[in-house]
C-alpha positions as CSV (number, residue, x, y, z in Angstrom):
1,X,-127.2,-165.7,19.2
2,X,-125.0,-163.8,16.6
3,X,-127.9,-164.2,14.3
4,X,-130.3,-163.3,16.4
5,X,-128.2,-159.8,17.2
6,X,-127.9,-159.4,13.2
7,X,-132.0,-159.9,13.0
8,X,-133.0,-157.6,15.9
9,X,-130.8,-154.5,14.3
10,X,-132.1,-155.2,11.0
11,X,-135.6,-155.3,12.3
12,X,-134.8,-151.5,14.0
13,X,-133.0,-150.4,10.5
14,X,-136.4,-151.0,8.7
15,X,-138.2,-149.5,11.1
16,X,-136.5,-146.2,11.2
17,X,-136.5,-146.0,7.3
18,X,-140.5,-146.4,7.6
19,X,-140.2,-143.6,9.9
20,X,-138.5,-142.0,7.4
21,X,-141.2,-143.5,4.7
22,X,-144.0,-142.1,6.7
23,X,-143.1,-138.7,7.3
24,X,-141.9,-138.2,4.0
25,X,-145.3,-139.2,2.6
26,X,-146.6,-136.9,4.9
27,X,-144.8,-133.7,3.8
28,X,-145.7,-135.0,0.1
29,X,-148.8,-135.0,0.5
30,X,-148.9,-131.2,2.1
31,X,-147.0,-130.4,-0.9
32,X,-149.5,-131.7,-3.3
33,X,-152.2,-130.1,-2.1
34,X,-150.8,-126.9,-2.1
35,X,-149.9,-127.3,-6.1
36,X,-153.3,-128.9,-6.7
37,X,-154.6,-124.9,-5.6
38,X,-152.0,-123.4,-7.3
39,X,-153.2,-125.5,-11.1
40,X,-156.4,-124.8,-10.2
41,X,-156.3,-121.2,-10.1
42,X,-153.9,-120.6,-12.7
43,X,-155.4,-122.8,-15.5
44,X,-158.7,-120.5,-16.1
45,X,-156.0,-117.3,-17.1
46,X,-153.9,-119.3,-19.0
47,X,-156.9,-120.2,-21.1
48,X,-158.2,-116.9,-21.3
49,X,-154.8,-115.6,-22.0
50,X,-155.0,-118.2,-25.1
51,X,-158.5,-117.4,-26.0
52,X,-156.9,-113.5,-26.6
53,X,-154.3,-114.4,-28.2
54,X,-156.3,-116.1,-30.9
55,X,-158.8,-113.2,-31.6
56,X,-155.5,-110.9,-32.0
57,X,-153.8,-113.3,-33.9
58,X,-156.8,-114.1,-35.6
59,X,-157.5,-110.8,-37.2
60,X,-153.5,-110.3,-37.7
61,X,-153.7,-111.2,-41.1
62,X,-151.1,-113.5,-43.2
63,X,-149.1,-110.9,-45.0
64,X,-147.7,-110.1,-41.4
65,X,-147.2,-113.3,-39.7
66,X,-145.5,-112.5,-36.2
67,X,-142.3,-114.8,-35.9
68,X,-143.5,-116.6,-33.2
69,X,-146.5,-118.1,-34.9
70,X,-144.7,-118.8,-38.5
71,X,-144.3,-122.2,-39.0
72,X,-141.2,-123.5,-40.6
73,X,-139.9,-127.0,-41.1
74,X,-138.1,-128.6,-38.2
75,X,-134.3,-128.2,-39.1
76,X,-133.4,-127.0,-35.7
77,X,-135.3,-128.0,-32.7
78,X,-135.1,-127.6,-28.7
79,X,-136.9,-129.4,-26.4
80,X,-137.2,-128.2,-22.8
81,X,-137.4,-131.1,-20.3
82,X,-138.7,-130.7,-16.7
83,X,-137.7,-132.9,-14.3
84,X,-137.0,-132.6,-10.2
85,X,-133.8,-132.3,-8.7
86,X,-134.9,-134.8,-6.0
87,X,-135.1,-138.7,-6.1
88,X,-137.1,-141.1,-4.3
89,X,-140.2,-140.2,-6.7
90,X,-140.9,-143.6,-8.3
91,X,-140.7,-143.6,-11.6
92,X,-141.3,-139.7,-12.1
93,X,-137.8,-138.5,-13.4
94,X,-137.6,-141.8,-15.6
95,X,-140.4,-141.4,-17.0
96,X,-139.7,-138.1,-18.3
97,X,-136.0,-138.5,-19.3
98,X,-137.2,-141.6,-21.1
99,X,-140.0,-139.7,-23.4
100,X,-137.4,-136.8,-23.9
101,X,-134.8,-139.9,-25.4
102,X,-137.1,-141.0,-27.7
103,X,-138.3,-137.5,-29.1
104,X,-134.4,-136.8,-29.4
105,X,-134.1,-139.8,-31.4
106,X,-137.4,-139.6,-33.6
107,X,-135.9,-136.0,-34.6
108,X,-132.6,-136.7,-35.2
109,X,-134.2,-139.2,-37.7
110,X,-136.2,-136.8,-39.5
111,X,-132.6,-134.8,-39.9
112,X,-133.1,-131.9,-37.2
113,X,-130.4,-130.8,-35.0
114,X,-131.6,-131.2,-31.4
115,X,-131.0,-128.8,-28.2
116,X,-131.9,-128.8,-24.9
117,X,-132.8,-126.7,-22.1
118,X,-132.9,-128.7,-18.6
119,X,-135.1,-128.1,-15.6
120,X,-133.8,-130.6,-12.6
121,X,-130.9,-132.3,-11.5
122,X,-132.0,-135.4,-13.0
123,X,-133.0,-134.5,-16.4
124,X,-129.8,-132.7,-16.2
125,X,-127.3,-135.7,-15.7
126,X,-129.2,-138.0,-17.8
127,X,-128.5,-136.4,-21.0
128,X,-124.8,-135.5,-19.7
129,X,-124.9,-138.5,-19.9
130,X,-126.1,-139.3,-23.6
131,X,-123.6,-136.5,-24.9
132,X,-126.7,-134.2,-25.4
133,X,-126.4,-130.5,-26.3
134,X,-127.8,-128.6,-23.2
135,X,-128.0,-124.8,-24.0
136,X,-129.1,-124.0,-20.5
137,X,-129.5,-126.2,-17.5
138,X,-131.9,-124.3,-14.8
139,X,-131.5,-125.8,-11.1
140,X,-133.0,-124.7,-7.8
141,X,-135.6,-124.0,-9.9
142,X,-138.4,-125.4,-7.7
143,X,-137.2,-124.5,-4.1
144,X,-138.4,-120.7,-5.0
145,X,-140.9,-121.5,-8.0
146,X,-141.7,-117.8,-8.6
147,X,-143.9,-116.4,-11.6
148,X,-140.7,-114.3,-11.7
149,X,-138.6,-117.4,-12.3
150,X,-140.7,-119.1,-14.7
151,X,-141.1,-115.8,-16.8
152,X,-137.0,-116.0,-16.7
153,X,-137.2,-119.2,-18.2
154,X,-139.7,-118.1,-20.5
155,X,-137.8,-115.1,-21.8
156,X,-134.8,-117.5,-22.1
157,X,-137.0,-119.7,-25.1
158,X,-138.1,-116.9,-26.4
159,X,-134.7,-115.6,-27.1
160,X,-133.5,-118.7,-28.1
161,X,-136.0,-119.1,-30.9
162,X,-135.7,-115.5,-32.1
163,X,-132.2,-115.4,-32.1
164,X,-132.3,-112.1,-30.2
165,X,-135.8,-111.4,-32.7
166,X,-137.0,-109.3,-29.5
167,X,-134.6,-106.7,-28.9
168,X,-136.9,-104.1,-30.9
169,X,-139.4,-105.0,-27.8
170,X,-136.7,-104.8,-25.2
171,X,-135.3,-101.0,-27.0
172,X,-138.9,-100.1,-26.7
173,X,-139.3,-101.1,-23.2
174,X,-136.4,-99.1,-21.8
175,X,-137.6,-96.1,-24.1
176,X,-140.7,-96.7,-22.0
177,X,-139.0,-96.5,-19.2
178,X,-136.7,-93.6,-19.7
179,X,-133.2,-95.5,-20.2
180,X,-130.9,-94.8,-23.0
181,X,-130.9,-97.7,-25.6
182,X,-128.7,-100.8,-25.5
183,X,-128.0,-100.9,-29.5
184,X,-129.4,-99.2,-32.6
185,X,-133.1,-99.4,-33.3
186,X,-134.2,-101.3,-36.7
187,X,-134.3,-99.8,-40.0
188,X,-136.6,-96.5,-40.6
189,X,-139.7,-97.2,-42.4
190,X,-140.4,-100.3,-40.7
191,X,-140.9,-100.9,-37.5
192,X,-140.8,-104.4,-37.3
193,X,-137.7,-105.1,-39.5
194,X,-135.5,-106.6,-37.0
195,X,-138.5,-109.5,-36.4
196,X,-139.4,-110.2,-39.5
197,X,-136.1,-110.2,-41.3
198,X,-133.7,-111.5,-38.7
199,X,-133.2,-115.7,-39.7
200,X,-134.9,-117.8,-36.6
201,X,-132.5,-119.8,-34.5
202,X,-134.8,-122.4,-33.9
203,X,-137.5,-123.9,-35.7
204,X,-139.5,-126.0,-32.9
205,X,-139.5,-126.1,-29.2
206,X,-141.2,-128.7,-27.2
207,X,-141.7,-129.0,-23.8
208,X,-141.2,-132.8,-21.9
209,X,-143.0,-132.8,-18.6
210,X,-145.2,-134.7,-16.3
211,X,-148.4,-133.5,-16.3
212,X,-150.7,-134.2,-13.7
213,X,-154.0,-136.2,-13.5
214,X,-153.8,-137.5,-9.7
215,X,-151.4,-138.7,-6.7
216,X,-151.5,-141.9,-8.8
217,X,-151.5,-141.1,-11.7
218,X,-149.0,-138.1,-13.8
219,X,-148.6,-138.4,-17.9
220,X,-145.7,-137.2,-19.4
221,X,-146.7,-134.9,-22.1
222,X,-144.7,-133.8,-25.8
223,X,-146.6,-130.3,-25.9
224,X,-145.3,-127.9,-28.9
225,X,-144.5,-124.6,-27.1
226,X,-143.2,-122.1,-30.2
227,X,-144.6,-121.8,-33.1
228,X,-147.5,-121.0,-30.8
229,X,-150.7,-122.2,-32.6
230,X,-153.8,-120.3,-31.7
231,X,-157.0,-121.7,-31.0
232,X,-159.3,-122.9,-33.4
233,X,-162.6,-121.9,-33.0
234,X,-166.1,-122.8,-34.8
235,X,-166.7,-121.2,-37.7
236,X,-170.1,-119.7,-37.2
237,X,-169.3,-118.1,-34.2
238,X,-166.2,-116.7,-35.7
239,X,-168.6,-115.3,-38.2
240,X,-170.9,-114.0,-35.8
241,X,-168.5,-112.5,-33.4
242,X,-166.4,-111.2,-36.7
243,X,-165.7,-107.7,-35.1
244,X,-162.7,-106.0,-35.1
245,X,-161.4,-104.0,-32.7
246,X,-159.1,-100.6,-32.6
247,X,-155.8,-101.9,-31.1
248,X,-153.4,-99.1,-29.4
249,X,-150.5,-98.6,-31.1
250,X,-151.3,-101.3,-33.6
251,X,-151.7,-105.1,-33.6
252,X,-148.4,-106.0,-34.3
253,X,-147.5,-104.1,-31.0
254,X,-149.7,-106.2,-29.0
255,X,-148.9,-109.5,-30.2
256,X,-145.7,-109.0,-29.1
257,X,-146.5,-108.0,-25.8
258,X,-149.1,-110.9,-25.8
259,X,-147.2,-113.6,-27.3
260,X,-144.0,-113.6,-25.1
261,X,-146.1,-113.7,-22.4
262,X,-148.3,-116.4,-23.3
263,X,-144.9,-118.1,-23.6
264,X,-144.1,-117.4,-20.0
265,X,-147.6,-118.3,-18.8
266,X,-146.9,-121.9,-20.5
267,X,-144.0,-122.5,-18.6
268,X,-145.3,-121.5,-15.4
269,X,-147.6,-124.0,-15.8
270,X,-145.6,-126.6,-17.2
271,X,-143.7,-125.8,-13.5
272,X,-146.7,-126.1,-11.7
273,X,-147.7,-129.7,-13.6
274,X,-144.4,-131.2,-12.8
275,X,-144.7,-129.8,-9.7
276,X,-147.1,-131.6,-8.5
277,X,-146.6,-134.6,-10.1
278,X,-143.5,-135.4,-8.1
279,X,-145.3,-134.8,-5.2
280,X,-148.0,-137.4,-6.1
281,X,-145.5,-139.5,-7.5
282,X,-143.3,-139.3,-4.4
283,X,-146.1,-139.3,-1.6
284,X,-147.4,-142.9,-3.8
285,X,-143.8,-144.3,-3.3
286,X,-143.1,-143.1,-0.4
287,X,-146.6,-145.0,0.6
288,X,-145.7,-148.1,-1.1
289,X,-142.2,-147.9,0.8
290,X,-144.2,-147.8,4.4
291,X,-146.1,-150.8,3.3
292,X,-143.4,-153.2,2.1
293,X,-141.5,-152.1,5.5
294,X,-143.9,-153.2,7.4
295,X,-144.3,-156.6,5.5
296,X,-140.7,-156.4,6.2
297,X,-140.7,-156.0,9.6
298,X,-143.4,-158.9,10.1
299,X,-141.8,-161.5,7.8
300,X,-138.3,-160.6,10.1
301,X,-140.2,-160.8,13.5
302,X,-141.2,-164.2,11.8
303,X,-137.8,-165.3,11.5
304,X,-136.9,-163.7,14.7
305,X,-139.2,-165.5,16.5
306,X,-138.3,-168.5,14.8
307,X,-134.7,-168.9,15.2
308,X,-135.4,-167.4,19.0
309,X,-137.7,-170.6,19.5
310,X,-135.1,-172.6,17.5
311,X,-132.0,-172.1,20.0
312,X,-134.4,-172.2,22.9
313,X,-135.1,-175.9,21.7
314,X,-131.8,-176.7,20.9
315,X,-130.8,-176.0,24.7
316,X,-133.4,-177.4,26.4
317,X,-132.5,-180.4,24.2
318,X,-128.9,-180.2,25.5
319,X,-130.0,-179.9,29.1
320,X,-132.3,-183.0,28.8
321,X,-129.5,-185.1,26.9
322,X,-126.5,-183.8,29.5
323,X,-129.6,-184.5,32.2
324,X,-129.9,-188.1,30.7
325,X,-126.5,-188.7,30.5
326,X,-125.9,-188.0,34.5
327,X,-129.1,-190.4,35.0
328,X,-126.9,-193.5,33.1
C-alpha cells in the first residue's frame, strides 16, 4: 500500500505542474501575439529609416566618411548578445549563448580583442562564466521594453564605438536647448574635428539574437550593427533618381542625427525579435511539457491500476488459501 500512496501523489505532482504547463503556455501565447503587432508595425519605419540613410549617405561623398560608416579592420570588436532573463524557453537562451561562443572564438582567431554588452540574465552568467569581458550587462530590460530603453542601449553602442566621437552632437544639443556646455567645443575651422580625428574604440559590433520566423521556429542571427552599411540599390535607378537635395545645416549634420538613430531603431528591433521569440519558444515548450505530463499521468494511472489490481489479487489469494486451510 506504501507504493500505491508514493504513485497516487506522484500522479497529483504531475498534474499540478501541467496546470502549471498549461497556463504558462497560455500567457505565452498572449505575449506572442502582442510582439507579433509590435514587429509588424515597426519593420516598415525601420526600413524606410534605412532607405534615408542610404540616399544621405549616398550623396555624402568619400572625402568625408562619417565615423560610423568607415570601415576598419577588426582589431577590436563587441558583440551585443540578447538573451531573456527567464528559463523554461527550450532551447532559446542556448541557442543564442552558443552562436555568441563560437563568434567569440572565430575572432579571437583572426587576432581581435572581443567585448561584450549583455541583454538577459542568461546571456549574462553564461559568459561569467567563460571569463568574458562584459562592458555592460543590461537586465530588467524586457519587463518595461520602452523605445526609451532601447534608444538607451543604443546610445550606449554608439558611445562605445566612438569613444565619446559624439560629444560634438551632444554640446550641440544642449546649445539647442539652452544649457551651458559640458566641455569645450572642437577646434575652430572644423566643425567636425572631434569625429573625424578622435581614434575609434571599437572596430565592429555585432549583434547575437533570436530572430523570429514563427512559435516554432526563431533563428539566431550574427547581424553587423556599426560600421552601418547602407543600402545598395540598382544602378539605373540610382541614375535616374540622381537628384540632390539642399540639406539644413549641411549633410554631415544630418547624418549624425540620422545615423545614431538608425542605431537605436536596430536595437529596438533586435528587442522586439528576441522578444518574441522567447515567447514562441516558451509557449512550444511549455506545449510539449503539457503533453508528456499527460503521457505521464496515463502511463502512472497504468501502473496505478496495476499494482492496485496486483495487491487486490494477492489478498483475495490469501483469503482463498487461509479459507482452504480451515476447510483441511
Amino acid at each position: 500500500m506504501a507504493n500505491l500512496k508514493a504513485i497516487r501523489k506522484r500522479i497529483g505532482s504531475v498534474k499540478n505542474t501541467q496546470k502549471i504547463t498549461r497556463a504558462m503556455k497560455m500567457v505565452a501565447a498572449a505575449r506572442l501575439a502582442k510582439a507579433q503587432i509590435a514587429i509588424t508595425e515597426l519593420r516598415p519605419y525601420a526600413l524606410k529609416t534605412l532607405d534615408v540613410l542610404s540616399s544621405v549617405a549616398s550623396r555624402a561623398g568619400d572625402e568625408d566618411v562619417h565615423p560610423l560608416l568607415a570601415r576598419r579592420d577588426q582589431k577590436k570588436v563587441m558583440l551585443v548578445v540578447l538573451t531573456s532573463d527567464r528559463g523554461l524557453a527550450g532551447a532559446f537562451n542556448a541557442n543564442v549563448c552558443k552562436a555568441a561562443f563560437v563568434r567569440w572564438k572565430e575572432l579571437e582567431a583572426e587576432g581581435a580583442h572581443v567585448s561584450f554588452s549583455v541583454i538577459g540574465r542568461k546571456g549574462r552568467d553564461f559568459l561569467r562564466r567563460r571569463g568574458a569581458d562584459i562592458k555592460r550587462d543590461f537586465t530588467g530590460v524586457f519587463e518595461n521594453l520602452s523605445v526609451d530603453r532601447a534608444g538607451e542601449i543604443g546610445r550606449f553602442i554608439v558611445g562605445e564605438y566612438t569613444a565619446g566621437g559624439l560629444r560634438r552632437i551632444e554640446a550641440e544639443e544642449r546649445a539647442r536647448l539652452g544649457l551651458p556646455p559640458e566641455e569645450p567645443e572642437a577646434a575652430e575651422g572644423d566643425e567636425h574635428a572631434e569625429l573625424t580625428t578622435i581614434e575609434a574604440n571599437l572596430d565592429a559590433v555585432y549583434l547575437i539574437y533570436a530572430e523570429f520566423k514563427s512559435a516554432m521556429t526563431q533563428n539566431v542571427v550574427v547581424e553587423p550593427l556599426l560600421p552601418i552599411s547602407p543600402l545598395e540599390g540598382d544602378d539605373e535607378e540610382e541614375d535616374a533618381g540622381a537628384v540632390d537635395f539642399i540639406y539644413e545645416p549641411t549633410k554631415r549634420a544630418l547624418l549624425d542625427r540620422l545615423l545614431p538613430m538608425y542605431v537605436e531603431i536596430e536595437v529596438y528591433r533586435a528587442l522586439l525579435e528576441s522578444v518574441a521569440s522567447e515567447h514562441g519558444a516558451r509557449m512550444t515548450a511549455m506545449e510539449a511539457a503539457t503533453k508528456n505530463a499527460a503521457d505521464m499521468i496515463d502511463r502512472l494511472t497504468l501502473v496505478y491500476n496495476r499494482a492496485r489490481q496486483a495487491a487486490i489479487t494477492k489478498e483475495l489469494m490469501e483469503i482463498i488459501g487461509g479459507a482452504e486451510a480451515l476447510k483441511g
